[in-house]
C-alpha positions in Angstrom: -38.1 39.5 -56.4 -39.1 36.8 -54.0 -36.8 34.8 -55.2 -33.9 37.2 -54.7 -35.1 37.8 -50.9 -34.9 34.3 -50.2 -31.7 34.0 -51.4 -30.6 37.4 -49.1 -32.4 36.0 -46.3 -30.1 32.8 -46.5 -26.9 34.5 -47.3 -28.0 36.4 -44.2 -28.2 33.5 -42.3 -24.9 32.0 -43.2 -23.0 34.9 -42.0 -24.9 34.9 -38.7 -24.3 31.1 -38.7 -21.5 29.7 -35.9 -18.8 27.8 -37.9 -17.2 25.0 -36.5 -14.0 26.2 -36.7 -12.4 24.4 -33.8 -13.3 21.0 -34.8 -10.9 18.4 -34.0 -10.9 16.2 -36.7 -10.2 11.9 -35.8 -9.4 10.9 -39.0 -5.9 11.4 -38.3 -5.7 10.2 -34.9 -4.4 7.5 -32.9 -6.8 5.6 -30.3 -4.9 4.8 -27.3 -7.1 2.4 -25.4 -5.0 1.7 -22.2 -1.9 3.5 -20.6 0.3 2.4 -18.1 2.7 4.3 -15.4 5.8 2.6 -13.7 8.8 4.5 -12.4 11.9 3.1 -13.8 15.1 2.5 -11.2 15.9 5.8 -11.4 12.6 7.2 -10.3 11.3 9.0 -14.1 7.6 8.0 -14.7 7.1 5.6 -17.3 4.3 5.4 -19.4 3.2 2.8 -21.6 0.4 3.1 -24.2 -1.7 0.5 -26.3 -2.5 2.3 -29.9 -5.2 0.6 -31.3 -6.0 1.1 -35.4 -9.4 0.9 -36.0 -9.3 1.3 -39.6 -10.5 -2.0 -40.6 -8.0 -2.7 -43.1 -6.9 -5.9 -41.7 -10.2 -7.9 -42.5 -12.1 -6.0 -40.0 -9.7 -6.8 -37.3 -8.4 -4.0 -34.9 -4.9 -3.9 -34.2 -2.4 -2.3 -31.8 1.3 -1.2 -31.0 2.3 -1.1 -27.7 4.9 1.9 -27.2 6.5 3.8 -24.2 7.8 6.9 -23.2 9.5 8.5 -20.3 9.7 11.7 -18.6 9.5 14.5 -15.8 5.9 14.3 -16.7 2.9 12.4 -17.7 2.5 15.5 -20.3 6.2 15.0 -20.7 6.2 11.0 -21.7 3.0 11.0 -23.7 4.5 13.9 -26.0 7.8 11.6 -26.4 5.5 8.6 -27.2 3.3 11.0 -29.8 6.8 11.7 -31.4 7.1 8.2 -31.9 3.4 7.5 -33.3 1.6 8.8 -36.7 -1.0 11.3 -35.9 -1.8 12.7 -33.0 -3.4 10.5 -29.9 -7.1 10.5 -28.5 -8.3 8.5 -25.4 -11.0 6.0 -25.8 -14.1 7.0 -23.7 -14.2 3.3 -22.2 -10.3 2.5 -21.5 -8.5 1.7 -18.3 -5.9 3.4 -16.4 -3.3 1.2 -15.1 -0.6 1.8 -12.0 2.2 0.2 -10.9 2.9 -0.5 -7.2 6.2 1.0 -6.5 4.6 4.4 -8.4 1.2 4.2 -6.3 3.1 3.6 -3.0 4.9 7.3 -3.5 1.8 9.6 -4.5 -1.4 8.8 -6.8 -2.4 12.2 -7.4 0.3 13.9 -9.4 0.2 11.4 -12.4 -3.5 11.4 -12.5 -3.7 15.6 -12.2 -2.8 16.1 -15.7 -5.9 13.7 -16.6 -8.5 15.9 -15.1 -7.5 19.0 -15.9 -7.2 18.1 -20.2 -10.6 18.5 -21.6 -10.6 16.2 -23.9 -9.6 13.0 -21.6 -12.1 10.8 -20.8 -12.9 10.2 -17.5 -16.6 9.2 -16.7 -16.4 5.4 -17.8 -12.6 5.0 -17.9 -11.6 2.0 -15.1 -8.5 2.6 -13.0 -6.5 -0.3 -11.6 -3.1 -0.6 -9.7 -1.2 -3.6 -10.7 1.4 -5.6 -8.9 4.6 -4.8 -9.9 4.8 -3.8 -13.1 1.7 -1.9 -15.0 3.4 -1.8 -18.2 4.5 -5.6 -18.3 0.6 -6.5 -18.8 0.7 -4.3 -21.9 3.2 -5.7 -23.5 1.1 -9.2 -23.3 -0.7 -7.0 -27.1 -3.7 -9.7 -26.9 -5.4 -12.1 -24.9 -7.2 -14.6 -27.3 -9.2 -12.4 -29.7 -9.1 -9.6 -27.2 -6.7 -6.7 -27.4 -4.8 -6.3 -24.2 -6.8 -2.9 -23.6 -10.5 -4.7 -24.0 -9.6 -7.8 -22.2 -8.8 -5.5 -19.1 -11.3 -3.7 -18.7 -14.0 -6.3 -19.8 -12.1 -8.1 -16.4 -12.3 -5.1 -14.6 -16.1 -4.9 -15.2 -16.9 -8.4 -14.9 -15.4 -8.6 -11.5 -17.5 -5.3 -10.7 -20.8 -7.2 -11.5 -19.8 -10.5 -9.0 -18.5 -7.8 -6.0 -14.8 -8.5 -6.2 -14.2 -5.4 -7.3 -15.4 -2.0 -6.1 -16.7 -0.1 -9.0 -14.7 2.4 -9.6 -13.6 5.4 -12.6 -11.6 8.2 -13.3 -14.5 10.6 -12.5 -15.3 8.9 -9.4 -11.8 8.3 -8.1 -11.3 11.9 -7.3 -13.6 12.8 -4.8 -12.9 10.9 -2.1 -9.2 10.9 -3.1 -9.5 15.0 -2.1 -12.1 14.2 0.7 -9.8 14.3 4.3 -12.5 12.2 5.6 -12.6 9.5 3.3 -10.3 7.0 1.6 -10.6 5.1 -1.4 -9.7 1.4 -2.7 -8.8 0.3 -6.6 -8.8 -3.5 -8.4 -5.4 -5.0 -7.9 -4.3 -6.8 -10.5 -1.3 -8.8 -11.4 0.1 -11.1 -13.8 0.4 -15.0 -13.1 2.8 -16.2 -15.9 0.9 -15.9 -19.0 -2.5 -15.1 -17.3 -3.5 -11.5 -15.9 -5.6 -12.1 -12.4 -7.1 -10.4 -9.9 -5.3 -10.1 -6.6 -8.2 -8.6 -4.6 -8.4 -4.9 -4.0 -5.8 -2.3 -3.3 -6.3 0.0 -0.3 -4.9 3.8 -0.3 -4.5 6.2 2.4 -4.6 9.8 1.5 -2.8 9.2 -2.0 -1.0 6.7 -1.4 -0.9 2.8 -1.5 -0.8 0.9 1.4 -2.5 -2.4 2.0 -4.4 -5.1 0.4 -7.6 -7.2 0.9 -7.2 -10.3 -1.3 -10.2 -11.6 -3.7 -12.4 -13.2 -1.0 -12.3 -10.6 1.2 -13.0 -8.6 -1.6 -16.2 -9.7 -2.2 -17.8 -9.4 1.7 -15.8 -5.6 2.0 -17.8 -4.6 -1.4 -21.1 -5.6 0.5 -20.1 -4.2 3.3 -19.2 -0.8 1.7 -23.3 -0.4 0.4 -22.5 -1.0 -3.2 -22.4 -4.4 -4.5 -23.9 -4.8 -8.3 -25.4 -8.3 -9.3 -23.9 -11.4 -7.9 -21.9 -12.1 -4.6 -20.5 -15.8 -4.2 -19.2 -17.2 -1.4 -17.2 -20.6 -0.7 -16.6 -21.2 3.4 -15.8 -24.3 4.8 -18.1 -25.5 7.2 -17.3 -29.1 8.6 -13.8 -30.5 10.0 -12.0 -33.4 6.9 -9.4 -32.8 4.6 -9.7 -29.6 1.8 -9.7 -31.9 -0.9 -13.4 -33.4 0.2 -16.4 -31.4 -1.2 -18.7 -32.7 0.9 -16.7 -29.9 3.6 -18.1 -26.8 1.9 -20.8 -24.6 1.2 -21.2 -22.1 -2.0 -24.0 -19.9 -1.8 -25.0 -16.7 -3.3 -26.4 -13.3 -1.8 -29.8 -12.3 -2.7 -28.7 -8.8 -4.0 -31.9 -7.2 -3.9 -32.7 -8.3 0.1 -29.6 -7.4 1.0 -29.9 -4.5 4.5 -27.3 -2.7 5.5 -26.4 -0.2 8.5 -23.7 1.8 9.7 -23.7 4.1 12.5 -21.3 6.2 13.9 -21.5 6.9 18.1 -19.0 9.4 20.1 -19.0 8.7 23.4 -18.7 11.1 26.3 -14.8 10.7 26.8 -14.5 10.7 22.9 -14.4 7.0 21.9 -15.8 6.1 18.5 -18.0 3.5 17.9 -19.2 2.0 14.8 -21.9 -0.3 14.1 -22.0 -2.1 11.0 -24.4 -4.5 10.7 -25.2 -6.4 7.7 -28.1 -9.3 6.9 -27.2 -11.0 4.3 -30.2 -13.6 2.9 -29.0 -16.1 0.7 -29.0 -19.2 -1.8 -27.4 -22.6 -1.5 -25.9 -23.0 -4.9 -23.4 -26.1 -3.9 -23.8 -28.2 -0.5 -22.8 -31.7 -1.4 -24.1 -33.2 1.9 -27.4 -31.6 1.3 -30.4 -32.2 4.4 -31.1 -28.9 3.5 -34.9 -30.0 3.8 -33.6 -30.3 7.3 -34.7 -27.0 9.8 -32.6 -27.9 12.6 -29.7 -27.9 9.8 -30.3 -25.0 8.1 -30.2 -22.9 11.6 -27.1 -24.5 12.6 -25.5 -23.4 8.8 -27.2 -20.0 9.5 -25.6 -19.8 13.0 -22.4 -20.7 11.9 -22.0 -19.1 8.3 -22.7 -15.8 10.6 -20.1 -16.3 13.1 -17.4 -17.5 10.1 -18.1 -14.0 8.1 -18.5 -11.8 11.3 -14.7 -13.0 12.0 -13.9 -12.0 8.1 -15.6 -9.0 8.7 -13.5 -8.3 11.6 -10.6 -9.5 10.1 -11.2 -6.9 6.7 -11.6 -3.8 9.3 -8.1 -4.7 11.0 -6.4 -4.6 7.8 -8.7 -1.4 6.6 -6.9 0.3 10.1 -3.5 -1.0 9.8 -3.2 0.2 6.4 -4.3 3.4 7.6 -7.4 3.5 4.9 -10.5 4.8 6.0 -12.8 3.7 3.0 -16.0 3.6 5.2 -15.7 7.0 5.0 -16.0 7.2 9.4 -13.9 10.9 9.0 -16.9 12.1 6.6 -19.1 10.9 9.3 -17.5 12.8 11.9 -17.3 15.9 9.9 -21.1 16.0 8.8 -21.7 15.1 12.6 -19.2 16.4 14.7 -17.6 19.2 13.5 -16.1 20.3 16.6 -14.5 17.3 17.4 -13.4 16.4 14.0 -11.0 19.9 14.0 -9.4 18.6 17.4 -8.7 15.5 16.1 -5.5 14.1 14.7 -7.0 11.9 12.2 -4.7 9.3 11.2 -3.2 8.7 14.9 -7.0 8.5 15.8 -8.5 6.4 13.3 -6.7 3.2 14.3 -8.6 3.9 18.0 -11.8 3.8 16.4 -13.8 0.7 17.5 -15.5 -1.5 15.0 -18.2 -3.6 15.5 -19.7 -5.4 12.6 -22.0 -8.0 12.3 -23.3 -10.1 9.6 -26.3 -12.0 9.7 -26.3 -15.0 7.1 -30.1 -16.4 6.3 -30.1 -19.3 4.0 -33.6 -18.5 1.7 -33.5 -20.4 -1.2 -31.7 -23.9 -1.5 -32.1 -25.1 -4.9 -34.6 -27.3 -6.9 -33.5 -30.2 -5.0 -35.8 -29.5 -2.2 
């Protein structure tokens, strides 16, 4: 009898059990680990995808096929490259999201709405990246070294994150200032340099669109001046008169991340006029100085003195670019609409924006000098 209860109870509990009857299984699926959009001549999107197989039949090696598709749609040219493909196709959780200019200059959003709104497309850790020209050229590259074109991107992409070249940036995190009226955003630029993919500096959008760019050094101070840099920031600045071929004419040092202060403040005056304040002190290590006396006080203030006036003029020079292109990625609108809400409806944003007055300053403090000294 006891026996035969038990076996009730669990016959009871199977019925009452959920089922996983919407599984999706993988075994059958294809592993795109990058895609690409272009518009073609004619205007239809583009869309290139890397397929990667997994399987491990070639000596443990992955492979891939690069294939493309195009359409009205991205919906549209992924189901035209899916009819091209075995199995049906799956995202990798840690791929990257490539954009050509001449598609990024008409409108970002629409070709990344269909991305957000499928469930089962990664976004949280997938890197985004607009590339010069033409996104699905760099695909067709299949490999760099023993790298698959898809991996070798976005182990760039996150490499260039960790020394500040590169704002850190995702799917999941794009979106919200790209809906935010008070805040642009900026993307890795990319392009390709006859055989070798490199990084152009950083793409600036207003609204949705593309419109500017900072190149790679700039890249580096605007991440620091933004609030969030990640490990390393390197810079090389030339700091006596001589020809560019002599060493002994520049300084490399390194920011001490962790001492790093930063502050921005936003002031409206009485007749309207924005302010802001962006002040940044920036202590640092001497990494390469080939004419040395760093042991030297007087020396080391004169450096400090003049490695702060030389990135106070970058700084400057970074903010007139971040208004001519119309991108306000210090998020000043946000500001003004946490602030000053009643101003920020009378205002005509992008006529007002380039008006707003910037003054930044960065305060270099050389800390550490080597084991020389």
């Amino acid at each position: 009898m006891k026996k035969k209860r038990r076996a009730l109870g669990m016959l009871a509990l199977l019925i009452f059990m959920t089922g996983c009857w919407d599984q999706d299984s993988l075994k059958d699926a294809r592993l795109a680990n990058a895609s690409a959009y272009d518009l073609t001549p004619e205007g239809i999107l583009l869309q290139t995808l890397e397929i990667v197989d997994d399987s491990g039949n070639n000596q443990g090696k992955s492979t891939n096929e690069i294939h493309s598709g195009t359409g009205n749609s991205v919906r549209q040219s992924t189901d035209k490259i899916r009819a091209k493909v075995t199995g049906d196709i799956r995202y990798f959780k840690y791929g990257v999201t490539l954009y050509g200019t001449s598609l990024a200059q008409k409108d970002l959003y629409p070709y990344l709405d269909v991305l957000y709104r499928e469930p089962d497309h990664p976004t949280s850790h997938v890197k985004v990246a607009i590339v010069e020209g033409s996104a699905g050229e760099l695909m067709n590259k299949k490999s760099v070294g023993s790298l698959l074109i898809g991996e070798f991107i976005t182990k760039k992409i996150r490499s260039l994150e960790e020394m500040c070249v590169f704002p850190e940036v995702t799917l999941e995190t794009l979106l919200p200032p790209m809906l935010d009226p008070g805040q642009d955003f900026v993307l890795p630029y990319l392009s390709k340099d006859g055989e070798d993919i490199v990084a152009r500096g950083i793409a600036l959008f207003h609204g949705q669109r593309f419109t500017g760019t900072l190149n790679d050094e700039q890249g580096v101070l605007y991440v620091l001046m933004t609030g969030k840099w990640k490990d390393t920031a390197r810079f090389v600045k030339r700091v006596h008169s001589g020809p560019a071929s002599d060493l002994q004419n520049f300084i490399t040092y390194q920011a001490h991340i962790r001492n790093i202060k930063r502050q921005l403040i936003v002031k409206v005056g009485r007749d309207g006029q924005i302010d802001v304040y962006l002040n940044l002190k920036l202590p640092v290590d001497v990494v390469e100085y080939a004419r040395d006396h760093l042991q030297d006080k007087e020396n080391v203030m004169r450096l400090n003195r003049q490695l702060s006036e030389i990135m106070t003029q970058d700084a400057e020079g970074i903010i007139r670019m971040l208004q001519k292109s119309g991108c306000d990625a210090f998020g000043i609108g946000r500001q003004l609409i946490a602030h000053h809400p009643t101003m920020w409806k009378s205002l005509e944003w992008n006529k007002e924006y380039p008006n707003v007055r910037f003054h930044p300053q960065i305060t270099v403090n050389i800390v550490g000098n080597g084991i020389l000294n």
